[in-house]
C-alpha positions as CSV (number, residue, x, y, z in Angstrom):
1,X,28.0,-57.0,10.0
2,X,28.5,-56.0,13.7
3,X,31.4,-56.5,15.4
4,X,32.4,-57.7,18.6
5,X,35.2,-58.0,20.5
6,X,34.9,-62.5,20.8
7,X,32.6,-63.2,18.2
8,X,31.5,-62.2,14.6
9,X,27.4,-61.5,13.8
10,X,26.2,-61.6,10.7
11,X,22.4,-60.7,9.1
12,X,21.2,-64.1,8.0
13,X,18.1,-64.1,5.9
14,X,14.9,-65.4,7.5
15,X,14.6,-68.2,5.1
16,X,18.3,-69.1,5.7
17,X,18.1,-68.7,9.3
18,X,15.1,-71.4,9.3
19,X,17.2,-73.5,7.7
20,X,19.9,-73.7,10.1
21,X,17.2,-74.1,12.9
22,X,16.1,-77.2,11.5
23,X,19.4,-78.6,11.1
24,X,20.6,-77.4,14.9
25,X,23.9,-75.4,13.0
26,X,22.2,-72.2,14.4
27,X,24.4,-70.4,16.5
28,X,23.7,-66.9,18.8
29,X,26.4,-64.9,20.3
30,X,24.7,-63.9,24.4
31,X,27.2,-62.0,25.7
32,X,30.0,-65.0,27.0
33,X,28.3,-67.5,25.6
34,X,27.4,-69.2,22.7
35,X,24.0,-71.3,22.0
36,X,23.2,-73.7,19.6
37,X,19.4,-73.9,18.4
38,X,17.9,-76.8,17.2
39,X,13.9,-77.0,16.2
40,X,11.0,-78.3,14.2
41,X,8.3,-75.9,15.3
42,X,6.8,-73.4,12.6
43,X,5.3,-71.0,15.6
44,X,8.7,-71.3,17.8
45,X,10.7,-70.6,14.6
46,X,8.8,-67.3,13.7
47,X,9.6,-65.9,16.8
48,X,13.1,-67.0,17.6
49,X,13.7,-64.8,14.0
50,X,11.5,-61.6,15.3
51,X,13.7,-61.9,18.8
52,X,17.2,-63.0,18.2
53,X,17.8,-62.0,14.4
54,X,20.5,-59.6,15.2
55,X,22.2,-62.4,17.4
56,X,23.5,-64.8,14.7
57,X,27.1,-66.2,14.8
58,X,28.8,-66.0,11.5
59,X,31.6,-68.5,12.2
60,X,30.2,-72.3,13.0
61,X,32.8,-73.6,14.2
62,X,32.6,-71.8,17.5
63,X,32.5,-73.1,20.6
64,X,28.9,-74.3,22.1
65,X,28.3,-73.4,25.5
66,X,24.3,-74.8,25.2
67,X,23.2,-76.8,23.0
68,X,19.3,-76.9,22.9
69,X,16.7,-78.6,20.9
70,X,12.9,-77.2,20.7
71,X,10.8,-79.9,19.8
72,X,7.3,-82.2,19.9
73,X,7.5,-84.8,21.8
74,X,8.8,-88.2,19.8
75,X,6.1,-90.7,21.4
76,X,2.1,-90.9,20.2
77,X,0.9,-87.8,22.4
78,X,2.5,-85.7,19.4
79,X,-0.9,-86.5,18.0
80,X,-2.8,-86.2,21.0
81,X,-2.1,-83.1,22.5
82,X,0.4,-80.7,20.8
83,X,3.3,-80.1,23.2
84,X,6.9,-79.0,23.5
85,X,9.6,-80.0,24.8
86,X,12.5,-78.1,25.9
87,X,15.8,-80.5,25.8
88,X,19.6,-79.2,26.8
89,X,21.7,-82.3,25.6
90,X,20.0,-85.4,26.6
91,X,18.0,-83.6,29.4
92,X,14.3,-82.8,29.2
93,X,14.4,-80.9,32.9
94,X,10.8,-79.7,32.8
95,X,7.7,-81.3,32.0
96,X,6.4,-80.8,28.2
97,X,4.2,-77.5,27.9
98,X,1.8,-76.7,24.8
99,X,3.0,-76.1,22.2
100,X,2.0,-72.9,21.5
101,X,3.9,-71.7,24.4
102,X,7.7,-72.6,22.8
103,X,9.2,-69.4,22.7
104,X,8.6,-68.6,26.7
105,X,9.6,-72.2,27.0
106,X,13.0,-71.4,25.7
107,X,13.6,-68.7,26.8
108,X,12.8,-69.9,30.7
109,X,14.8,-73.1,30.0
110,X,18.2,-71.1,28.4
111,X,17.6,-69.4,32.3
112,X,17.7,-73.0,33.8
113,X,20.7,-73.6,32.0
114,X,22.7,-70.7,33.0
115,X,21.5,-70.7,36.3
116,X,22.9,-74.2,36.9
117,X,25.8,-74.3,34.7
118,X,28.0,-70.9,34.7
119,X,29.2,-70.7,37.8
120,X,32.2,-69.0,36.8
121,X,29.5,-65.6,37.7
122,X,28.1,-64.8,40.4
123,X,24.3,-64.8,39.6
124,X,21.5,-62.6,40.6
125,X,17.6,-62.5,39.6
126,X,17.8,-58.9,38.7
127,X,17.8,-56.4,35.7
128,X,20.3,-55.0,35.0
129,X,21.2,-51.8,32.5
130,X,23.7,-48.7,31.5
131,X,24.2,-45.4,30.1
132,X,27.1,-42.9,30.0
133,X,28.6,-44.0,33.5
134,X,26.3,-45.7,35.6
135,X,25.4,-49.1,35.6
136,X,22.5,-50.2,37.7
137,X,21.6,-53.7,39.6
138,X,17.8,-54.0,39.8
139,X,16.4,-57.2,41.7
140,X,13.1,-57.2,42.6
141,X,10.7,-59.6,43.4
142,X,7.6,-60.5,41.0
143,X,5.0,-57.6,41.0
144,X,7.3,-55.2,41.5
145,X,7.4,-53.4,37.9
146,X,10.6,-54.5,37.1
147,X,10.4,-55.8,33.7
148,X,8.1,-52.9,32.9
149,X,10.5,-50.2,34.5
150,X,13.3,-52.5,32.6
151,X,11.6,-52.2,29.1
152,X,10.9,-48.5,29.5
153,X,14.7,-47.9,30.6
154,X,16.0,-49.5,27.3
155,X,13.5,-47.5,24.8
156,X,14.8,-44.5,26.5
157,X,18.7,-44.5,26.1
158,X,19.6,-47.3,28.2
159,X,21.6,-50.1,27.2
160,X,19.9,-53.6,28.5
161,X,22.0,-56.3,30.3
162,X,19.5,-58.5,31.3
163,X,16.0,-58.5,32.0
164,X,16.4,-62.1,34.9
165,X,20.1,-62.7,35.5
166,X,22.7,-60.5,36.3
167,X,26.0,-61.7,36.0
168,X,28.8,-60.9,38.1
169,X,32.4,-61.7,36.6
170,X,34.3,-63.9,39.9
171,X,37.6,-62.3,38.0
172,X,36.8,-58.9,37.6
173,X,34.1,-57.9,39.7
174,X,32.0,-56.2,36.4
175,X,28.5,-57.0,35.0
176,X,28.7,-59.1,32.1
177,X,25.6,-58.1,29.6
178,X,23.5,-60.6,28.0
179,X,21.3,-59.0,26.2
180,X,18.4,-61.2,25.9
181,X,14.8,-60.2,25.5
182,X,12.6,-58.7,28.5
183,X,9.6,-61.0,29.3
184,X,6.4,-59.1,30.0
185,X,3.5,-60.0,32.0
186,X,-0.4,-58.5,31.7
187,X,-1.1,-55.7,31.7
188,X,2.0,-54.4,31.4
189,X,2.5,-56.2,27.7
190,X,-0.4,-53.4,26.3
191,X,0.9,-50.4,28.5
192,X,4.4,-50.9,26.7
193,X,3.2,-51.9,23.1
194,X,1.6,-48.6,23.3
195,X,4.3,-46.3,24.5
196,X,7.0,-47.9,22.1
197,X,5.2,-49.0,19.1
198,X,8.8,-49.2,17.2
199,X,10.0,-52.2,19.6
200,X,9.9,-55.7,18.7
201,X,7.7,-57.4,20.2
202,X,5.9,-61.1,19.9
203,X,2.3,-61.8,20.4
204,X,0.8,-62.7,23.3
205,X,1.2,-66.4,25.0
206,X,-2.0,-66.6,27.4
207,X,-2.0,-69.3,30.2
208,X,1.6,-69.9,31.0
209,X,2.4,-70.3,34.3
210,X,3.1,-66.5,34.8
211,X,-0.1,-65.4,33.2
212,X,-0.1,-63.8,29.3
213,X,3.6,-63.0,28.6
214,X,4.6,-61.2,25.6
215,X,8.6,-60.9,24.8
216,X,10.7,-57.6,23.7
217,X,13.7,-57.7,21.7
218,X,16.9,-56.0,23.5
219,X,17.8,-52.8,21.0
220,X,20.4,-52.6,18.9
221,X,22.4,-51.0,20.9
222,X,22.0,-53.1,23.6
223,X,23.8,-56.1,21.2
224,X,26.4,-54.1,20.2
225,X,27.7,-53.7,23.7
226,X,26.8,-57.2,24.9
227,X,30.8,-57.6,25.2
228,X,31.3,-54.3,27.2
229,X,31.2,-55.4,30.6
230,X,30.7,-52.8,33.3
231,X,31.1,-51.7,36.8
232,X,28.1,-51.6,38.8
233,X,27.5,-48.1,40.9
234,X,23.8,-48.2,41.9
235,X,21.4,-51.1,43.7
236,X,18.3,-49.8,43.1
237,X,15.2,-51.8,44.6
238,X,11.8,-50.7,42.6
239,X,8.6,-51.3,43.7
240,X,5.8,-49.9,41.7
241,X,2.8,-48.5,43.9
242,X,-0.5,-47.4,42.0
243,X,-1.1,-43.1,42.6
244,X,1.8,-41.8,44.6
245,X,4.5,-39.7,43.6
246,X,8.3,-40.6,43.2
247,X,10.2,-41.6,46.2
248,X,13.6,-43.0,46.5
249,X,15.3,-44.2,50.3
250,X,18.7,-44.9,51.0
251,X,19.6,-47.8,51.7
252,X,22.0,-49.4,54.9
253,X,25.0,-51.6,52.6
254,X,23.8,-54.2,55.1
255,X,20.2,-54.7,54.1
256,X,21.2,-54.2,50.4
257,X,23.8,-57.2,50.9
258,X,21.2,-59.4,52.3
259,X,18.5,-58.9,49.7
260,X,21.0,-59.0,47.0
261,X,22.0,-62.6,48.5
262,X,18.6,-63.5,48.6
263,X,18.1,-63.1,45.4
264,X,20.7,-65.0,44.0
265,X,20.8,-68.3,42.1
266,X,24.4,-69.6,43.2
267,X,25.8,-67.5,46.2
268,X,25.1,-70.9,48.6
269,X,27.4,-72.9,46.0
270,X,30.0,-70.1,45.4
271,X,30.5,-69.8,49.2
272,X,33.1,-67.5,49.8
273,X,34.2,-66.3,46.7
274,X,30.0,-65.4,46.1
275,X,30.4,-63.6,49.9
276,X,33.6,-61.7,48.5
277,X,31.9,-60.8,45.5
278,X,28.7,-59.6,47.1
279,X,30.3,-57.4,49.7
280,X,32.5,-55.5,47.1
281,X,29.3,-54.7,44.7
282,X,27.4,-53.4,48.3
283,X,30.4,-51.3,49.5
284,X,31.4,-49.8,45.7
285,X,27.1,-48.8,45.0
286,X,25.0,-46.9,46.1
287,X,22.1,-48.4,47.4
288,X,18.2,-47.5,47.2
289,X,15.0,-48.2,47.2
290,X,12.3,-46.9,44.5
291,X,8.9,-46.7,44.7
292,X,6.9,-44.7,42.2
293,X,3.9,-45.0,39.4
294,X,4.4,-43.4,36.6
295,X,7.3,-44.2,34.1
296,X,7.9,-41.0,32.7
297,X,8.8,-40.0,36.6
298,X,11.0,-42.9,37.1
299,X,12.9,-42.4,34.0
300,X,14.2,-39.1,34.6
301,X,15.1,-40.3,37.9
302,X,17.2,-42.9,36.9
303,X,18.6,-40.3,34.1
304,X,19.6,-38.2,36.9
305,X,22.0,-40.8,38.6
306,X,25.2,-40.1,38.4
307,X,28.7,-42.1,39.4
């Protein structure tokens, strides 16, 4: 069993853990939160074992943060055209996908749901990760390596946070981790299957709306800390360029502050607490800009930061 300091995780057998999806008493412990699964789907099932197995809430009577059902749809197109449907409560908030693409389904849809309902953190589309120290903010806009950069981090020593949401604690000022797994896009998916073959990853889903994604299961050590909250000491903006060397720039507190409010999904309903909160991360980081090509450089850059 691990431990952790809120909740309790326990293995739960594959067959067992099934089980409980098809009932909806499956619990996962994601850093604050807790989330209740609930689904029918063979395919979606498979994978939400191979991803969040090491996530499993031992006690069911805790509290539910998000309760979600993965399901076909209950009307005749069931039979027509194999869909899911992504449901938090009695919302279906995006239009049914097929059904083959369930597990990126969920795991956009649990972003939907933090994104509009913990508002309690200050939220940014960013990675974010740790080791010894130094805790790194990493927003980025799509195409920029991120997720790549991201994966590669956590297979080399670094302890994952989040691979889309950074959360900034309103109270404390520290990144809470998450833990979730790292979606993957293209070419990238193959470049990283090769370099860790000893992650977990799923198979391919082709034709989603961001291309072929593939998903990779934060380490174990990434879950053990998920209730280790940290204080953030870099900004680091990637950018991956094909052929040129590693370059890093240093960044005004300024600029950082206005990119890191543009990429966030609740600064413009936080207001002033979000401005507070901002300002404090900017003037207590350092603040740069990455762009490089090959991973092996970038890593032993970022194992070079110090705080």
């Amino acid at each position: 069993m691990i431990g952790s300091d809120s909740m309790h995780l326990v293995d739960i057998s594959k067959a067992d853990a099934l089980q409980l999806l098809d009932s909806g008493s499956l619990k996962l412990s994601l850093g604050p939160f807790c989330v209740s699964i609930k689904s029918n789907i063979d395919g979606f099932k498979e994978n939400f074992f191979q991803l969040y197995k090491n996530h499993f809430i031992a006690d069911p009577e805790t509290f539910t943060d998000f309760s979600i059902t993965v399901s076909q749809p209950s009307n005749l197109r069931r039979f027509l055209k194999k869909q899911v449907v992504f449901s938090f409560e009695d919302l279906q908030p995006f239009t049914p996908l097929p059904i083959v693409q369930a597990m990126p389904m969920f795991e956009w849809g649990l972003n939907w749901c933090i994104a509009n309902h913990a508002h309690q953190y200050l939220q940014f589309h960013a990675a974010g990760l740790s080791k010894n120290d130094v805790t790194v903010i990493m927003p980025a806009p799509p195409g920029s390596g991120k997720s790549t950069l991201t994966a590669a981090l956590m297979n080399n020593g670094w302890k994952l946070f989040s691979d889309e949401i950074v959360l900034i604690d309103l109270k404390t000022g520290l990144l809470q981790p998450i833990s979730r797994p790292i979606n993957l896009k293209n070419n990238s998916i193959d470049l990283l299957s090769d370099l860790y073959p000893q992650s977990t990853m799923t198979p391919k889903f082709k034709d989603t709306a961001k291309g072929t994604v593939a998903l990779m299961a934060p380490n174990l050590s990434s879950i053990k800390s998920c209730h280790l909250p940290q204080k953030a000491t870099h900004i680091i903006y990637p950018k991956y360029s094909p052929d040129v060397e590693l370059t890093t720039e240093k960044m005004e507190r300024s600029d950082a502050f206005m990119d890191l409010i543009t990429n966030s999904f609740n600064y413009h309903i936080l207001q002033e607490e979000g401005f507070e909160a901002s300002i404090k991360i900017c003037r207590e980081s350092e603040c740069l800009k990455l762009t490089y090509s090959k991973i092996p450089q970038a890593i032993a850059f970022f194992n070079s930061l110090d705080n």
